[in-house]
N, C-alpha and C positions, 0 to 999 in steps of 0.2 A: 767394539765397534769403532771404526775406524774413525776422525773427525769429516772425511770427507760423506763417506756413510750415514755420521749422525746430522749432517746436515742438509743429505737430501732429504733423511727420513721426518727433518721436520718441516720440512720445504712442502713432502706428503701428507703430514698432517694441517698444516695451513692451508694445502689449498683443497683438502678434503671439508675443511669446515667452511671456508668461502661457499663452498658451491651449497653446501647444506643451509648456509643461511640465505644464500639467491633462491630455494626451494621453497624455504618456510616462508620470503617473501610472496613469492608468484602464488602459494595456496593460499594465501592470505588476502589476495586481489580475487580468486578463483572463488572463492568455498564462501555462499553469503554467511554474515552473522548475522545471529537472531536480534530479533526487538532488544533495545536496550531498556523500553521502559513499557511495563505491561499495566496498562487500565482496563478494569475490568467496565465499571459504573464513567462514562465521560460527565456526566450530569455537571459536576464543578467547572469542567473547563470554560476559560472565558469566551462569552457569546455563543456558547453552545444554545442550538435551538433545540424545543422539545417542545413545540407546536407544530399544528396541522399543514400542510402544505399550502402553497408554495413555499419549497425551499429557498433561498438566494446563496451565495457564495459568501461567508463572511467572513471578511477584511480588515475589520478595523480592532482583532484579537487575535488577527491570524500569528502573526510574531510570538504573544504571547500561549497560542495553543502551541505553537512547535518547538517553543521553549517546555513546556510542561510535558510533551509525550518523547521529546530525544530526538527532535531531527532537526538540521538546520536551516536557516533564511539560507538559500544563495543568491550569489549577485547573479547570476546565470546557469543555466540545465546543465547541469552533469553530464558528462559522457565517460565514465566505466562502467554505468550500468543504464540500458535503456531497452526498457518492454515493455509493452501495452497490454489491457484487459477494454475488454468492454461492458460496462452495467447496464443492465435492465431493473426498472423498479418498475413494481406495479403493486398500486394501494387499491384494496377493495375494487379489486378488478381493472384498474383504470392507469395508463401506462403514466407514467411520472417521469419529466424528464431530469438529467442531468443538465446543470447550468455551465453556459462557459463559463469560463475564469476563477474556478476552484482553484485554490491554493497560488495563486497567482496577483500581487499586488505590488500593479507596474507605479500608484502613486510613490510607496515608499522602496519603491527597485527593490524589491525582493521575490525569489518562488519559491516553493516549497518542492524539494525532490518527487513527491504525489501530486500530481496536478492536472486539470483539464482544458485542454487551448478553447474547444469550440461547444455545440452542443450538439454532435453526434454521438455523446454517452462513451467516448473513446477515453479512458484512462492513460497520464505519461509520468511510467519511473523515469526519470533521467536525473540518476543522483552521480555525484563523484566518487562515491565508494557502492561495494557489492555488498548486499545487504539484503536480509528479509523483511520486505513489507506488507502491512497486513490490510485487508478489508476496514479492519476498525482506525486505524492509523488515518486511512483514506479519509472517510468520516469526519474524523475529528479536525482534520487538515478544510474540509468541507465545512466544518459548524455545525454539524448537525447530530442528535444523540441517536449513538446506534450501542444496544446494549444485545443478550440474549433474549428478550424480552418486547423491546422497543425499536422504535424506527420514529425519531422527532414525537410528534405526540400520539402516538398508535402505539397501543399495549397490546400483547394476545393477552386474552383472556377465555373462559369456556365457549365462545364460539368461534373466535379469530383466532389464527394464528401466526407465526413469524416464520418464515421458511428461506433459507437462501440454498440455492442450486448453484454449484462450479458446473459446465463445461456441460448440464443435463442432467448431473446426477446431485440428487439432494445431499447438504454437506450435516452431515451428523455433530461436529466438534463445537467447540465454541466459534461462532462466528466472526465471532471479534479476530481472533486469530487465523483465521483462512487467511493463506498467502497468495500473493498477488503472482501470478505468472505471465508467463508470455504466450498472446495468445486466448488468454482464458476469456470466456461468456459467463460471467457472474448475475446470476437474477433474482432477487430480491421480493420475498411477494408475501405482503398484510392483506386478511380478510379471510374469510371462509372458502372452505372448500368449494364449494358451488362456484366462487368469483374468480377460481384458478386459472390461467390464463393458461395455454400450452407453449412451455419450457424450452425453448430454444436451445442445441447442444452449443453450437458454433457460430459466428460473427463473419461476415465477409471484410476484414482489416483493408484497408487503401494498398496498396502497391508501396514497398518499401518501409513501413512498419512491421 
């Protein structure tokens, strides 16, 4: 091989692997990763609540919950990844709202990538990176203990149960781990059969979420 030959051919392989690793970056913004840190039981984390409603938004352990579960304070919303869900809860028949300002503490300028601006029950990812978040993550960003079992202080037991619905259809898996999508009608519902509420598939979202 000639030297002018062997040095296009590695001219070819340098800029074969350039482009291979601008690939590996863009899938890497593209493709979420999963939960880096999986709780099953939240009961330990700080200011988790695991009493009866009302719930409130709590603040003054939120730093220290999103230190414990892998996600970070930011100084401000994310924008590579941003989608919405909307929750419905309803305890023993009766709708339960979502609080503003979940995950959100403007005293110490910080948000949490999981967060809720108002209280139309509207869910906002707006993290800096692409990522899977879950139902449970939510929660605990929230203060509040959500287990397979529990919902703050509501247990099933033999006549209650714990149910959560994606999108209309009841979700079989661990709760905890239902991924948060865009778009999604998440509904939440303690109490007996009798107190079932009918299960909404879809959410009418605002214009431009």
């Amino acid at each position: 091989m000639s030297r002018h030959s062997s040095s296009s051919f590695w001219k070819w392989v340098a800029g074969g692997v350039g482009i291979l690793i601008v690939l590996l970056l863009l899938s890497s913004r593209l493709i979420p990763s999963k939960p880096t840190v999986k709780i099953s039981d939240p009961s330990a984390l700080p200011g988790i609540q695991t009493t009866d409603t009302p719930w409130q938004p709590e603040l003054a352990n939120l730093a220290g919950r999103l230190r414990a579960i892998g996600l970070p304070a930011l100084s401000a919303e994310g924008s590579a990844m941003h989608i919405h869900q909307h929750l419905d809860i309803f305890i023993d028949g009766k709708a339960i709202p979502v609080p503003a300002g979940v995950g959100i503490n403007q005293a110490a300028g910080f948000i949490s990538p999981v967060h809720v601006h108002d209280n139309s029950g509207i869910i906002h990812v707006e993290s800096p990176k692409v990522q899977t978040f879950t139902l449970g993550q939510f929660f605990d960003v929230w203060g509040v203990k959500l287990t397979a079992q529990c919902i703050g202080g509501y247990c099933a037991d033999s006549t209650k149960s714990l149910k959560v619905y994606s999108n209309g259809t009841l979700y079989q898996g661990d709760l905890r781990q239902l991924a948060l999508q865009s778009h999604q009608e998440i509904v939440i519902v303690y109490g007996t059969d009798q107190e079932s509420p009918q299960i909404p598939s879809t959410y009418a979202f605002p214009v431009g979420y």
